[in-house]
MARZA-122904 format. One record per residue: residue number from 1; residue in three letters; x, y, z of N, C-alpha, C in turn. Coordinates in pm, whole numbers, plus 50000, padded with zeros to 5 digits. Layout:
BEGIN
{NUM; "ALA"; {X; Y; Z}; {X; Y; Z}; {X; Y; Z}}
...
This chain:
BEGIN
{1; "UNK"; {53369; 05154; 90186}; {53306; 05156; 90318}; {53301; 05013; 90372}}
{2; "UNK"; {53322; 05006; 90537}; {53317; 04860; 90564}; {53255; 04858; 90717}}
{3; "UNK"; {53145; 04790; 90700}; {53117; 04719; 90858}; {53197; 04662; 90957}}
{4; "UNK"; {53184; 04770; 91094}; {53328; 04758; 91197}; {53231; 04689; 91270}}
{5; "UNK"; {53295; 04584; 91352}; {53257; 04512; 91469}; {53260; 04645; 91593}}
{6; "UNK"; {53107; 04632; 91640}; {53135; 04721; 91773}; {53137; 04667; 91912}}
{7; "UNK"; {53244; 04736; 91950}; {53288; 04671; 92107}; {53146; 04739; 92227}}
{8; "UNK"; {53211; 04642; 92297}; {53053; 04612; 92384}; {53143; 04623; 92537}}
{9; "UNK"; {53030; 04680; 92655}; {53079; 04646; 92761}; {53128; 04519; 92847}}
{10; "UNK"; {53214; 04529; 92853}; {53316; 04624; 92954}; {53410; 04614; 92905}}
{11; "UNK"; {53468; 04634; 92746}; {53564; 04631; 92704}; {53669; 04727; 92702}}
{12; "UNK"; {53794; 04752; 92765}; {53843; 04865; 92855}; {53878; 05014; 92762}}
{13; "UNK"; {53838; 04949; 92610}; {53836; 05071; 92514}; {53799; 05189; 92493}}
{14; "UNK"; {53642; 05095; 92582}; {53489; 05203; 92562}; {53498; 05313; 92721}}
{15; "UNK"; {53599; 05287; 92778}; {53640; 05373; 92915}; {53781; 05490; 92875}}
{16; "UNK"; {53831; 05421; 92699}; {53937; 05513; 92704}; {53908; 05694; 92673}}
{17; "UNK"; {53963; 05795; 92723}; {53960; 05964; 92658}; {53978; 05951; 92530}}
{18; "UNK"; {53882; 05975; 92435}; {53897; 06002; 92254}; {54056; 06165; 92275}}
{19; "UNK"; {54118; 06127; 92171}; {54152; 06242; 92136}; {54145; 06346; 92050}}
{20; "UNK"; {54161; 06410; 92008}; {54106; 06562; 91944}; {54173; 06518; 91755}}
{21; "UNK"; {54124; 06548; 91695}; {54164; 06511; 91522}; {54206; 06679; 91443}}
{22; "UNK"; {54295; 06664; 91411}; {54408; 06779; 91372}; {54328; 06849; 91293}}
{23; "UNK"; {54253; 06748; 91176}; {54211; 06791; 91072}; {54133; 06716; 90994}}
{24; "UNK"; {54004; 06733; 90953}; {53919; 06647; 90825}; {54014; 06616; 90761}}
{25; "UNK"; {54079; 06507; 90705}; {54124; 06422; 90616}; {54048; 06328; 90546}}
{26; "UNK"; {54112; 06314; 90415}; {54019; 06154; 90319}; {54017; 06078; 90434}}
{27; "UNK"; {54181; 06031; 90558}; {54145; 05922; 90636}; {54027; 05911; 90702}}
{28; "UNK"; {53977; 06069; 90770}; {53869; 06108; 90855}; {53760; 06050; 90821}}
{29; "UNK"; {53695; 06121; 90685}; {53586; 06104; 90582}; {53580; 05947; 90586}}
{30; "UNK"; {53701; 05874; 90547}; {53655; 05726; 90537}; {53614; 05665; 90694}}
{31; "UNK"; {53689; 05674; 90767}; {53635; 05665; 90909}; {53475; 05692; 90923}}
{32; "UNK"; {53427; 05782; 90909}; {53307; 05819; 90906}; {53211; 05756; 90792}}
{33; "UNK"; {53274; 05721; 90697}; {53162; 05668; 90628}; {53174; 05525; 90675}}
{34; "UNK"; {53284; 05440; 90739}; {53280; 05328; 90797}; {53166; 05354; 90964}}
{35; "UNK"; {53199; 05435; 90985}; {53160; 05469; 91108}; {53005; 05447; 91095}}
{36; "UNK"; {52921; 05529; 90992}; {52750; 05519; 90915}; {52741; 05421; 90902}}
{37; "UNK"; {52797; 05321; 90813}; {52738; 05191; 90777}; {52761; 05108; 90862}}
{38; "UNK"; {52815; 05110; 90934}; {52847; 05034; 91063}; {52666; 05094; 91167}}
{39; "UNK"; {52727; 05194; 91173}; {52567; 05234; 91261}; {52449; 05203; 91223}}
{40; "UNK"; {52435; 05247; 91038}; {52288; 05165; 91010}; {52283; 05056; 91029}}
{41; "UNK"; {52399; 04968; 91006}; {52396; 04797; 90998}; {52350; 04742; 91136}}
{42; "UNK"; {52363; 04843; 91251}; {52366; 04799; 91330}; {52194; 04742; 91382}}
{43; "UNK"; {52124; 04804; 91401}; {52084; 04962; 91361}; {52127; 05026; 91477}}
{44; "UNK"; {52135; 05187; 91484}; {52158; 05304; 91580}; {52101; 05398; 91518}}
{45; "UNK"; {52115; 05553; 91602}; {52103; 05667; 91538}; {52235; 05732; 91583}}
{46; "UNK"; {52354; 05669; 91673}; {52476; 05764; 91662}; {52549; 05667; 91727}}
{47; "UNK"; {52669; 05694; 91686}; {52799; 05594; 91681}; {52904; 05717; 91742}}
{48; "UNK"; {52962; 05680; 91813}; {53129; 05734; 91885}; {53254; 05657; 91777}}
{49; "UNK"; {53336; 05699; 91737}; {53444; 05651; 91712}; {53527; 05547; 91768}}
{50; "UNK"; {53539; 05561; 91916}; {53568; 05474; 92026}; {53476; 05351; 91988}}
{51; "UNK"; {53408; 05340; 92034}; {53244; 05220; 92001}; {53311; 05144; 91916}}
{52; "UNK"; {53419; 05139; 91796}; {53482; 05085; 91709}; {53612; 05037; 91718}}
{53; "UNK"; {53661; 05111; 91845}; {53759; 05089; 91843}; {53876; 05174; 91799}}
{54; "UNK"; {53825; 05306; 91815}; {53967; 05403; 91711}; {53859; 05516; 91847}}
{55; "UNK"; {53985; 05565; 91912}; {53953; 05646; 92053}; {54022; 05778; 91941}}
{56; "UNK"; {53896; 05864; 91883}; {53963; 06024; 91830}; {53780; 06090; 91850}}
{57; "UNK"; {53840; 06168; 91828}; {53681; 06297; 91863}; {53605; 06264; 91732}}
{58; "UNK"; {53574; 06194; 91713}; {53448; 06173; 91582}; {53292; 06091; 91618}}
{59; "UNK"; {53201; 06151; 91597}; {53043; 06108; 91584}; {52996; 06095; 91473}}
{60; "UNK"; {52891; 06037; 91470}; {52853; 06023; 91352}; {52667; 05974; 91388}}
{61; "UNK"; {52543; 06043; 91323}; {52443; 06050; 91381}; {52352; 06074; 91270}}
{62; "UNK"; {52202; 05990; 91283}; {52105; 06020; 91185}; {52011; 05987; 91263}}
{63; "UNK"; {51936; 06066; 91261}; {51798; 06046; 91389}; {51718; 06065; 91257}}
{64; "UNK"; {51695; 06017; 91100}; {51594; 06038; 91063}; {51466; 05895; 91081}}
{65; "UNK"; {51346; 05938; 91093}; {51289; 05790; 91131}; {51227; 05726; 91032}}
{66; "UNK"; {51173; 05617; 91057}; {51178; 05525; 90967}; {51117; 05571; 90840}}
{67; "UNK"; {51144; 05516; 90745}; {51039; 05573; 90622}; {51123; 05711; 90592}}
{68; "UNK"; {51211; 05793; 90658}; {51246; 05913; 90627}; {51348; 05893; 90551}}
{69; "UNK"; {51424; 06007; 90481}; {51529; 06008; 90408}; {51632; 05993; 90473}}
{70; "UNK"; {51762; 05921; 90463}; {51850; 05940; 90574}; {51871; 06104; 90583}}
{71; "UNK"; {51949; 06120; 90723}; {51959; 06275; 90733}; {52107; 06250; 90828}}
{72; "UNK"; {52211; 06178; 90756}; {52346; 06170; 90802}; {52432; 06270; 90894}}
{73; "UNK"; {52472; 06272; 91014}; {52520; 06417; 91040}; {52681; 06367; 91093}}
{74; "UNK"; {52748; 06447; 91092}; {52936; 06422; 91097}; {52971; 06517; 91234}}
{75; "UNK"; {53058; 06497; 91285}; {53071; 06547; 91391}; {53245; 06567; 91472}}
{76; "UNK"; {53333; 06603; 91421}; {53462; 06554; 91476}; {53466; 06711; 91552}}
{77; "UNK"; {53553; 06646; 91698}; {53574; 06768; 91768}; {53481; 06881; 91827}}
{78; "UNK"; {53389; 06736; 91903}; {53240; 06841; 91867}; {53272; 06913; 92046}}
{79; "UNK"; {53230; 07008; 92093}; {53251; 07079; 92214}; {53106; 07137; 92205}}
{80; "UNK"; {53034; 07129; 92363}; {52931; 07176; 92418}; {52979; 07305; 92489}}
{81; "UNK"; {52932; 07407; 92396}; {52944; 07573; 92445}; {52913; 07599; 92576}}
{82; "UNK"; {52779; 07558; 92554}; {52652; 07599; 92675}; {52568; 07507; 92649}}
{83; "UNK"; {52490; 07507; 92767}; {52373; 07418; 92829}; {52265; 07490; 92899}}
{84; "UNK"; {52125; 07413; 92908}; {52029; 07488; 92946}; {52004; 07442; 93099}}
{85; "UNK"; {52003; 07477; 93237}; {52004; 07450; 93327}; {51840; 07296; 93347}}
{86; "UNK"; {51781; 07339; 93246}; {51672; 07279; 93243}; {51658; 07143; 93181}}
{87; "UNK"; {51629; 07034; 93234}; {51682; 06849; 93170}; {51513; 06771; 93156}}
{88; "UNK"; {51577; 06672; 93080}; {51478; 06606; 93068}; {51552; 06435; 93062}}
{89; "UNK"; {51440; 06413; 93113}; {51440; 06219; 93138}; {51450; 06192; 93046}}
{90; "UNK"; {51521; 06057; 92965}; {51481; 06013; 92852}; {51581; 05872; 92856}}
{91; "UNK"; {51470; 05773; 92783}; {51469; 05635; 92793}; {51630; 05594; 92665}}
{92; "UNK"; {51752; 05547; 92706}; {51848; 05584; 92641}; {51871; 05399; 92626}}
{93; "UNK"; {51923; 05375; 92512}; {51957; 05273; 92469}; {52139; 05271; 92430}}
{94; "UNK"; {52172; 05195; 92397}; {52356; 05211; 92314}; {52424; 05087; 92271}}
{95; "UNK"; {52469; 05082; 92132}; {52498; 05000; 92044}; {52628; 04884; 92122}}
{96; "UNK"; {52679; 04957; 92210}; {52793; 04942; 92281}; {52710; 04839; 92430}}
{97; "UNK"; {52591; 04852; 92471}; {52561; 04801; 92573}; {52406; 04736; 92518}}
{98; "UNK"; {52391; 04626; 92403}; {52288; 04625; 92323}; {52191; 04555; 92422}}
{99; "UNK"; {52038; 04578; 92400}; {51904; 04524; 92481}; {51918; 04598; 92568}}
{100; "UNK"; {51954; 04768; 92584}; {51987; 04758; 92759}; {51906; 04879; 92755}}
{101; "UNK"; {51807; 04888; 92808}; {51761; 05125; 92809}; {51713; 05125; 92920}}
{102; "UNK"; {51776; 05214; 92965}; {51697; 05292; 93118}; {51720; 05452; 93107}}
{103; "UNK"; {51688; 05545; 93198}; {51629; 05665; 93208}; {51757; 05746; 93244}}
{104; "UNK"; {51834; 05811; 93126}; {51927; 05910; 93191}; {51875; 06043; 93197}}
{105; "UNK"; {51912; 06125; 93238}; {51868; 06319; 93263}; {51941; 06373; 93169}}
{106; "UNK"; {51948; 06460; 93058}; {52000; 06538; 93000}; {51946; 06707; 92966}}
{107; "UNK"; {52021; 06785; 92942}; {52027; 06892; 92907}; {51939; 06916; 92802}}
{108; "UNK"; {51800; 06944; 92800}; {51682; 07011; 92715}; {51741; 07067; 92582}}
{109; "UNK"; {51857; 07121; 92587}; {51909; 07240; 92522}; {52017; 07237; 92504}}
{110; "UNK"; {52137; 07244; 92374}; {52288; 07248; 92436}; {52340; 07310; 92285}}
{111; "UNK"; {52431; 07421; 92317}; {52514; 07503; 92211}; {52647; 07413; 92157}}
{112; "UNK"; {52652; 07371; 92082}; {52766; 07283; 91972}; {52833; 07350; 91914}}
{113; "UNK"; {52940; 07301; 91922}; {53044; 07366; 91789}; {53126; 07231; 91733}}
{114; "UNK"; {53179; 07199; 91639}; {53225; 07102; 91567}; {53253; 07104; 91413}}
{115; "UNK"; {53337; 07006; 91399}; {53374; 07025; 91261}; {53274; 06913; 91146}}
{116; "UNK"; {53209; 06998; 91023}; {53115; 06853; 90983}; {53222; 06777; 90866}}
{117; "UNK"; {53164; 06725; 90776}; {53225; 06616; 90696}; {53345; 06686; 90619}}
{118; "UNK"; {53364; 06780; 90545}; {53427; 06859; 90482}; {53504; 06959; 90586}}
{119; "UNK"; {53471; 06969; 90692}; {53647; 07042; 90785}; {53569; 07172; 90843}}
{120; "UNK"; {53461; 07191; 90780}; {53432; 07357; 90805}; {53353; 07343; 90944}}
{121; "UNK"; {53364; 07425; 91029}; {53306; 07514; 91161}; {53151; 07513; 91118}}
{122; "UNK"; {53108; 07409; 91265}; {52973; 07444; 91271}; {52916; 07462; 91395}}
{123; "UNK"; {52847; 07589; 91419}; {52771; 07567; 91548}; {52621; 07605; 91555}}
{124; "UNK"; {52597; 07535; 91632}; {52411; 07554; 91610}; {52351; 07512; 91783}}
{125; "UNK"; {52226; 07585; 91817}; {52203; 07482; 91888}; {52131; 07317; 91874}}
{126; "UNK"; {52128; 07241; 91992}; {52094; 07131; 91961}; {51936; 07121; 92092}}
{127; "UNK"; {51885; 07097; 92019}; {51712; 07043; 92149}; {51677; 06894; 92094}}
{128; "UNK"; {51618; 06897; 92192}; {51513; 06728; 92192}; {51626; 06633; 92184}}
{129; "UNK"; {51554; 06535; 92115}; {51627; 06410; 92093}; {51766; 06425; 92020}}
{130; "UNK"; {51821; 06585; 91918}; {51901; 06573; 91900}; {52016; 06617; 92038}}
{131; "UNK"; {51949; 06681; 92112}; {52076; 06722; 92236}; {52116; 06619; 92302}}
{132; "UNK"; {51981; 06482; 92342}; {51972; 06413; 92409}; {52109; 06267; 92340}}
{133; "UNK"; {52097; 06301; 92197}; {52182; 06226; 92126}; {52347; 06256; 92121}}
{134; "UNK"; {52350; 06381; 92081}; {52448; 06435; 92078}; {52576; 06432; 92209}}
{135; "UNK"; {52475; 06458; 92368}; {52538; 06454; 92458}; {52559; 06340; 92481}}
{136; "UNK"; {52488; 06189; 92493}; {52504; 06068; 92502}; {52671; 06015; 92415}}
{137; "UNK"; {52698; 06069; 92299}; {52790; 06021; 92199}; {52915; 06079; 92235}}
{138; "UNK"; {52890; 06223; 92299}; {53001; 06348; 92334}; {53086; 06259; 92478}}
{139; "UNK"; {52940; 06208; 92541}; {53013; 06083; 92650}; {53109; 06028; 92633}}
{140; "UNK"; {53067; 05952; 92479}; {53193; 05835; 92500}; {53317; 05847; 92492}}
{141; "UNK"; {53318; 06014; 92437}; {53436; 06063; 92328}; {53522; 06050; 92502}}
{142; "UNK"; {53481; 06068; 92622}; {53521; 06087; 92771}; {53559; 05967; 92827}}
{143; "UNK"; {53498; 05850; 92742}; {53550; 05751; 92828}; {53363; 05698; 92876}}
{144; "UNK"; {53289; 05758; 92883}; {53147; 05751; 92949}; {53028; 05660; 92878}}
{145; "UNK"; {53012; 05564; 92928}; {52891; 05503; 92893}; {52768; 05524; 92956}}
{146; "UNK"; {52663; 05531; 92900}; {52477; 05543; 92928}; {52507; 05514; 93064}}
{147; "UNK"; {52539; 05370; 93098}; {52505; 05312; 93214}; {52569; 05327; 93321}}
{148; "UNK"; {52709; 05448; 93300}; {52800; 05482; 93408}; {52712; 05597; 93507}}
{149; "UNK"; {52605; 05633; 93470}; {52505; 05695; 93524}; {52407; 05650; 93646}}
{150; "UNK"; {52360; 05477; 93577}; {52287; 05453; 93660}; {52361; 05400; 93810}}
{151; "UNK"; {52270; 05333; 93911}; {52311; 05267; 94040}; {52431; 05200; 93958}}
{152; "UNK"; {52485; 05129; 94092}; {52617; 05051; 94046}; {52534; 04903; 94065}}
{153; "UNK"; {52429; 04873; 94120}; {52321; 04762; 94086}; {52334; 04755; 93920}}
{154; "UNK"; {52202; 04851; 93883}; {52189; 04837; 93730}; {52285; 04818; 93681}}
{155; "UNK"; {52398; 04921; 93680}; {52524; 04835; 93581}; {52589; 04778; 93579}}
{156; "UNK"; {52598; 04698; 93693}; {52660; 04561; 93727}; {52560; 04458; 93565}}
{157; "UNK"; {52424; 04490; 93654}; {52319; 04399; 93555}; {52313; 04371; 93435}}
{158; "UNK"; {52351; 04519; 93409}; {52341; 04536; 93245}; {52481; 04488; 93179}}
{159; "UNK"; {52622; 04496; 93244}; {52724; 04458; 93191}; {52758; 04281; 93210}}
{160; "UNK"; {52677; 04223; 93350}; {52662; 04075; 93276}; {52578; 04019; 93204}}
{161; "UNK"; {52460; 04084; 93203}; {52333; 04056; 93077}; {52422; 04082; 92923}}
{162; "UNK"; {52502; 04161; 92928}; {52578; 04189; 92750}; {52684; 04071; 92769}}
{163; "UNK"; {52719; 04097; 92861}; {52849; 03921; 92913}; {52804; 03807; 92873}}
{164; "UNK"; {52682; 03791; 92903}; {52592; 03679; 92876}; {52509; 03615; 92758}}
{165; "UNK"; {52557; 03752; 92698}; {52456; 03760; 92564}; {52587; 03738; 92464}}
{166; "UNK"; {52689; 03802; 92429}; {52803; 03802; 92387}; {52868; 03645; 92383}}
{167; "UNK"; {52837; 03584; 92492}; {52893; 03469; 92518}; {52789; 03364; 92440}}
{168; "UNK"; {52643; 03384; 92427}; {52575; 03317; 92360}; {52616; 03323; 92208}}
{169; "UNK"; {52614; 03438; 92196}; {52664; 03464; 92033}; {52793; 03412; 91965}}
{170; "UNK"; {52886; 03396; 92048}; {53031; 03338; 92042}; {52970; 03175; 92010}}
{171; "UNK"; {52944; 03105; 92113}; {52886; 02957; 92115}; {52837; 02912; 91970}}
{172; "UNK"; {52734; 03050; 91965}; {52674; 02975; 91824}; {52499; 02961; 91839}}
C-alpha cells in the first residue's frame, strides 16, 4: 500500500469523466487499498479515484468516527438507482479543495448499486451522511467538484485560496 499525492483544484484531472472498471482485479483491490491509506493519511471519510489521479469508477469511504473501529467501504461502478425527492443542507468539505466547506443540498435518501472489494453486486439504500457522502464522491467519478455547485463568486474564492495555499506549501 502507498500514499498517493492528491490533486487539488483546478487541476484539469479533477474535471475529467471516470470510466467504468471491467472487473475487480488484484490491480483494482490494490488501487483501493492505495486509495484508504491515502484517505486516512489525509484525513477524509471518502476518496474518488480521480482525486489521485487514475479517472475509473472507484470510491473508497469510512465514515467511522473517531475512537470507532474503522468501517472501510469499496465502491467501483457505483450507480444511483433512485433518489428521494426530499434533500437536505449539509456543510461539505473535500480533500481535493482542502480548508474549504460550504452548504451543498443533497438527496436525504439514495438507492446504490455497486461492486464492493471482492467483485460481488451490492445494493442497499444509502441515508444521512452516508448518501450525503456517497453522492459527493459519485460527483467526481463526473468530472464534479463540491464547489461546482456554489456561486461562481465562492468558487472563484475557494480555487485561489487552494492556489494560494498550494503555493505556500511548494515555497516551504
Amino acid at each position: 500500500m502507498a500514499i498517493r499525492p492528491i490533486l487539488t483544484v483546478p487541476n484539469p484531472i479533477l474535471k475529467q469523466v471516470s470510466e467504468p472498471v471491467e472487473k475487480v482485479t488484484d490491480e483494482t483491490r490494490a488501487l483501493m487499498d492505495d486509495m484508504l491509506e491515502t484517505m486516512y493519511d489525509a484525513p477524509g471519510i471518502g476518496l474518488a479515484a480521480v482525486q489521485i489521479g487514475v479517472p475509473v469508477n472507484v470510491i473508497v469511504m469510512d465514515l467511522a468516527r473517531d475512537g470507532e473501529e474503522p468501517q472501510p467501504q469499496y465502491f467501483v461502478n457505483p450507480e444511483i438507482l433512485e433518489d428521494v425527492e426530499d434533500v437536505q443542507p449539509y456543510d461539505e468539505g473535500c480533500l481535493s479543495v482542502p480548508d474549504i466547506f460550504d452548504t451543498v443540498e443533497r438527496a436525504e435518501r439514495v438507492k446504490i448499486t455497486y461492486l464492493d472489494y471482492n467483485g460481488e453486486r451490492v445494493t442497499e439504500w444509502a441515508e444521512g451522511l452516508y448518501a450525503v457522502c456517497i453522492q459527493h464522491e459519485m460527483d467526481h467519478l463526473k468530472g464534479i467538484v463540491f464547489i461546482d455547485y456554489l456561486s461562481r463568486l465562492k468558487r472563484d474564492r475557494a480555487v485561489k485560496k487552494v492556489m494560494k495555499a498550494e503555493k505556500l506549501k511548494a515555497a516551504g
